[in-house]
N, C-alpha and C positions, 0 to 999 in steps of 0.2 A: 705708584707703589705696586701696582697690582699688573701693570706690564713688565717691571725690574722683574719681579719675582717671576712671572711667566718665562721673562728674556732666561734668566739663571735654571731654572727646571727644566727648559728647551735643552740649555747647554749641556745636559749631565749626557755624558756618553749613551748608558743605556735610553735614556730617553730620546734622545735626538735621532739615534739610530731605524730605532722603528718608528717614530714619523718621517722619516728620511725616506723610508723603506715604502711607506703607506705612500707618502707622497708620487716618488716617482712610479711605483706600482699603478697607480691611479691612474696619472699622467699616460705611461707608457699603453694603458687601457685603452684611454680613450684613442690616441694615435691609430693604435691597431684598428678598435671599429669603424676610423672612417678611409683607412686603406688596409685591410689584410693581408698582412705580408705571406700567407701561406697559399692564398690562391695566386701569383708570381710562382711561372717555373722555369727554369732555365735552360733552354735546349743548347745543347753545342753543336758547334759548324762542321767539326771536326777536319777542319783544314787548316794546314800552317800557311804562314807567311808567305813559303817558297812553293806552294799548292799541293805537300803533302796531305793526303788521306787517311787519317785513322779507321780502318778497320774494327770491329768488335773481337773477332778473329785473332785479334792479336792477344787479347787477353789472355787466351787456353793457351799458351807459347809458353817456355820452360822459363823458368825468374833465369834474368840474370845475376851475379854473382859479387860485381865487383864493390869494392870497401862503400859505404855510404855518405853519399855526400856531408860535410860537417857543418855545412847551414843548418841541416834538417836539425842533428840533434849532436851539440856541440859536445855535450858533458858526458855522452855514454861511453865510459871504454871498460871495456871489461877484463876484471882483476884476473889473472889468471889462478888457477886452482890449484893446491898443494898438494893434495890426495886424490886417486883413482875414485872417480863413483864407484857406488855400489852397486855392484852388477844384480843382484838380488836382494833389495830390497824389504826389510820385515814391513807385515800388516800393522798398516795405520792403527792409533785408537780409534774404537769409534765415536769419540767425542773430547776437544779440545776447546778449552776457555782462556785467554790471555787475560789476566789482571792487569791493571796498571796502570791503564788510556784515561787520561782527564777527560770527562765529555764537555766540550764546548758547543754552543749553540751558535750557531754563526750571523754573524751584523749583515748588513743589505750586500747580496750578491758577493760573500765572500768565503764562498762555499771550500776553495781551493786551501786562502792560507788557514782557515779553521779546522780542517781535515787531515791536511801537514801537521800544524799545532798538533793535533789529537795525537797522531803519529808519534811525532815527539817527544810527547811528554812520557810514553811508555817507557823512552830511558832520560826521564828525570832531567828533561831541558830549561826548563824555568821560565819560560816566554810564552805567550798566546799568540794568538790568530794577528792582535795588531801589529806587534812585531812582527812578523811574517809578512803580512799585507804592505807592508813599508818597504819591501825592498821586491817583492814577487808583483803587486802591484801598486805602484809609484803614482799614479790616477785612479782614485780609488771608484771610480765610475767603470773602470776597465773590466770588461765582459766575462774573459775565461784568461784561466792561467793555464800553460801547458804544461803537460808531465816533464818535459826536461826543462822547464824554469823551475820545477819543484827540486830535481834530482842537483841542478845547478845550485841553489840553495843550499842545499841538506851539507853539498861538497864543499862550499865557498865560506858559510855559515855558522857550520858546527863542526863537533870533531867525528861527528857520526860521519855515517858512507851512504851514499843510494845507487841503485840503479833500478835502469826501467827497461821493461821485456813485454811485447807483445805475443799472443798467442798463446795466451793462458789457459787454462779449464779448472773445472771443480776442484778437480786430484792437485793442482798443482798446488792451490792456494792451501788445500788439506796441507801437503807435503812442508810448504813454509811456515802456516800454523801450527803443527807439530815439532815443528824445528825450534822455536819457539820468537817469530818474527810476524807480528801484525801486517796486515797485505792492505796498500791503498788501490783502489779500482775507480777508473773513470766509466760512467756507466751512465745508459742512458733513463728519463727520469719525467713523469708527468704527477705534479702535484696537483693536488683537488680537482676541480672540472679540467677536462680536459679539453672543450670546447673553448675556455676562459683564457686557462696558462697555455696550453699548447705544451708541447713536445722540449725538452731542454735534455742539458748535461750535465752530470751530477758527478761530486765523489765520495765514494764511502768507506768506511774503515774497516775490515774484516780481520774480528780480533777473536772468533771460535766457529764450532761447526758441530754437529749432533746429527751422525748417521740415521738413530735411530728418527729423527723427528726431519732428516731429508733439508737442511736447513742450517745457515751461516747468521753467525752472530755482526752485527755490525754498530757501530755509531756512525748515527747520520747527522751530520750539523745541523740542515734543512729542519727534520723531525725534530729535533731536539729542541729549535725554534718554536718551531709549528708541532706540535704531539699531536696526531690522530688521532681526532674524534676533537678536539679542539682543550681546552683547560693548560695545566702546566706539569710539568714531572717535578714529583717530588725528589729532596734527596739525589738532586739531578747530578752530585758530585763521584755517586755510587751506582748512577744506570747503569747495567750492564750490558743494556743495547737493545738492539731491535731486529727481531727474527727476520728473514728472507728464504725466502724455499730456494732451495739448488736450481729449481727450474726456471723459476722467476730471477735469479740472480746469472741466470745463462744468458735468458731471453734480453737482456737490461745490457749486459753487458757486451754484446756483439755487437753491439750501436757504436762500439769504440774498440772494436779490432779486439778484444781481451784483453785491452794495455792496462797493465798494473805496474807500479811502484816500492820497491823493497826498502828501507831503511834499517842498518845496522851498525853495530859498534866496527871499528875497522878488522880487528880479529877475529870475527866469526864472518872473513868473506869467504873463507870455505865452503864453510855450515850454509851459506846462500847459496854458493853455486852447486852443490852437492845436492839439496833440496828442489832447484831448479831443473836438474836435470839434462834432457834433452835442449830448452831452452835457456843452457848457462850460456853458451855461446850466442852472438846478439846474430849475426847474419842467420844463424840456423832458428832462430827464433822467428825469423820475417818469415821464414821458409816452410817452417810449420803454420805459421798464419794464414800464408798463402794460402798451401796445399789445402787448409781448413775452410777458407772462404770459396775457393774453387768446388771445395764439395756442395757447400751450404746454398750457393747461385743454383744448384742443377736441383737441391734437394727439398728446400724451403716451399710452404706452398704460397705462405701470404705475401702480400706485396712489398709490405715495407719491410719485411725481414730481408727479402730479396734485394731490397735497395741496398741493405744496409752488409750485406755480404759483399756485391757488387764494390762499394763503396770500401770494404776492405781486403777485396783484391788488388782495389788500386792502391790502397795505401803501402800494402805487403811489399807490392812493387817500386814504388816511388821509394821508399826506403832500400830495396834492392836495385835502385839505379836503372830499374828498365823503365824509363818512362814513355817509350811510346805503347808497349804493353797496359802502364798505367793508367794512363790515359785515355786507352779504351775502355778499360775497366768501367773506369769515369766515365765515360760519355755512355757505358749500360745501365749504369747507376742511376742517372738523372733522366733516361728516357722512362727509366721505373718510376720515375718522381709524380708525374703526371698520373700514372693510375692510382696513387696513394688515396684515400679519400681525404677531401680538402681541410678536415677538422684534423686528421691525422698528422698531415705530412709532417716530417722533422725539419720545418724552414729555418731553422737556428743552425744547422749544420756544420756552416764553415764558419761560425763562429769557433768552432773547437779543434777541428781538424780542418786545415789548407792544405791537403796532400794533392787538390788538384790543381792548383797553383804553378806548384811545384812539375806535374808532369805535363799542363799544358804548355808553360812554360821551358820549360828543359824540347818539349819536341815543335818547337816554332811556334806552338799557335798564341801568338800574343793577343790577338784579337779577343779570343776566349778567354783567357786572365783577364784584361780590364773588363769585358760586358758581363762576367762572371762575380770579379769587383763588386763593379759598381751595383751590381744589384743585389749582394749582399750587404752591402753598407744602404740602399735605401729602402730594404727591410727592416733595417736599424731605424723606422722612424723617428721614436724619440732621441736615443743619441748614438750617432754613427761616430763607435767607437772601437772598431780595430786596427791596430797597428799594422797584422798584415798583409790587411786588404789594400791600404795605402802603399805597402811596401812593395808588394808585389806589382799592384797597377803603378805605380812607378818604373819598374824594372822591364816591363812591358815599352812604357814608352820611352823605355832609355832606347830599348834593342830597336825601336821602331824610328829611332832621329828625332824623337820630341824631348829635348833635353829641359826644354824649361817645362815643361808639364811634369817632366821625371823628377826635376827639384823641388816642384810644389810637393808631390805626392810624399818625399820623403819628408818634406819639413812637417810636413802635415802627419805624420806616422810618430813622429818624435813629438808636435802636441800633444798625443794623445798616451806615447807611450817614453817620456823621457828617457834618456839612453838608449833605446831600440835597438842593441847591437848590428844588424842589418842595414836598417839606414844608416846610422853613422858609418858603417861600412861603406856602402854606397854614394852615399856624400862627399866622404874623402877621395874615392877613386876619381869622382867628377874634380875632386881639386876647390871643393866649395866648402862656407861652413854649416855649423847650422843654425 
């Protein structure tokens, strides 16, 4: 009687979840201590195939221009706007609050569709984090969701709208707070010891702002779990959120290019692109990112901010189609990886972002894709679970004549990540199933 009854207590959602959470937490603990995935660094060869050489040189090179490839990001196209910006602009309030945001606390590693949910519910969605998690992630073990599987969602899903814009800043998220539209931001994130957790990616919800006190209002899923200093939030249906200083929400969020996510009714896409600005237009958006990262490489003095500049120059690029400029970027990046101190480095990296994938691949170097791969999947010690590391070292050994090592890779990407649009892409052109 007294195992039934355990069995049945086990089962309740909220329960299971955080021994689910405790469990693999533990697990994944101990993995780590008898191989550290953060002392592993990854040098590139930076030669392709046909024995080109990447340069670093190439990175300070003008972005090129041309439309962006639609692997990267299938769902972005942007509405065009019905009204002239404002050439001059009135002064901000100095302080904005959004009512509305149900605060969810988010279940084991599902930082992404909880954070969505939050979003959502501002215009009165009526679903949580589990619905969301059902369709954004289909294994619910799956690591990270990208910004445009969220944007894909929002469009597929509801009758609201999204899009996603790189190259954000303080002023800008003001400008869409003010508008009156809550800003999601992927941003970078060390909860309690830092020694313990290590370095990760995080997203938050930015639903107000308070000049005078220097500082952005947000709902964090994470915290809202986990509340600082430890205990629980009361009345947790009416938090209003959790302070972040402009500085620290700068420093946080350069870890991920500035990429924020807008969600709106389909009628006020004006009011978004108007708000947006300079970055309404997506390609002029990378192009600010760039110009922004190119500064931040020459400007920054610590190491890992320098990485993480580095690191979104390549992306700026790789989304502007220059990828043997990207590329370089990349291989400055991860020569900065090695001076990181070893408790620091951010070894979860392409867990979130594979933009170097993308431009080792695009300029020959396959070799660099899989050794790149493979050893961010067995920093995955406990469970080597990304789709595009599989996808990608597949497509590698397509372009390189290893056809059945390329089938395994995608079948293997589609365990992990059912319907994988990619691979079954790839699948199909081989003329196989899956």
């Amino acid at each position: 009687a007294f195992l039934i009854l355990a069995g049945v207590v086990l089962s309740l959602p909220p329960v299971w979840s955080r021994i689910n959470y405790q469990a693999r937490d533990l697990y994944a603990n101990l993995k780590y201590r008898v191989n550290p995935p953060q002392a592993e660094i990854f040098v590139p060869s930076g030669e392709g195939e046909d024995g080109f050489v990447a340069t670093s040189s190439a990175a300070t090179l003008t972005a090129l221009a041309p439309t962006p490839s639609p692997v990267i990001s299938p769902a972005l196209t942007t509405p065009t706007p019905t009204a002239l910006l404002t050439p001059t602009p009135e002064p901000l309030p100095v302080s904005v609050y959004l009512p509305g945001v149900k605060p969810e606390p988010q279940l084991w590693n599902n930082c992404g569709p909880a954070t969505l949910s939050m979003n959502l519910s501002f215009y009165q969605w009526g679903q949580t984090q589990v619905e969301a998690a059902e369709v954004l992630k289909p294994n619910e073990r799956d690591k990270n969701v990208m910004p445009y599987e969220m944007v894909n969602f929002v469009n597929s899903q509801t009758s609201l709208r999204a899009l996603s814009r790189m190259g954000g800043d303080i002023d800008t998220l003001k400008r869409l707070l003010n508008a009156g539209f809550p800003v999601l931001v992927e941003k970078g994130f060390e909860p309690g010891d830092l020694k313990k957790e290590g370095w990760m990616g995080h997203f938050n919800l930015v639903v107000g702002y308070n000049d005078d006190a220097q500082s952005f209002i947000t709902q964090d899923s994470y915290l809202l779990s986990h509340p600082p200093g430890g205990g629980e939030i009361k009345d947790i249906e009416t938090f209003p959120g959790f302070t972040v200083p402009y500085d620290v929400m700068e420093r946080d969020w350069r870890a991920f290019n500035y990429v924020f996510i807008v969600v709106y009714p389909p009628d006020k896409t004006n009011d978004v692109l108007n708000a947006l600005g300079p970055l309404a237009e997506e390609n002029a958006a990378y192009r600010v990112a760039y110009e922004r990262a190119k500064i931040e490489t020459a400007t920054l003095s610590d190491v890992r901010e320098r990485f993480f500049a580095w690191y979104n120059a390549g992306t700026s690029l790789v989304y502007l189609a220059d990828y043997v400029g990207a590329a370089a970027a990349y291989d400055s990046a991860f020569n900065l990886y090695a001076q990181i101190p070893e408790d620091a480095r951010p070894w979860r990296m392409m867990w979130y972002q594979t933009g170097p994938y993308y431009a080792y691949y695009y300029s020959g170097r396959y070799t660099d894709v899989i050794r790149l791969a493979d050893q961010t999947l067995e920093r995955m010690t406990a469970e080597p679970i990304l789709e595009e590391s599989y996808y990608w070292r597949g497509m590698s050994y397509l372009a390189l004549g290893d056809n059945e090592r390329a089938l395994t890779e995608f079948r293997d990407s589609l365990k992990h990540h059912p319907g994988f649009g990619p691979s079954l892409a790839a699948l199909e052109q081989m003329g196989e199933t899956p």
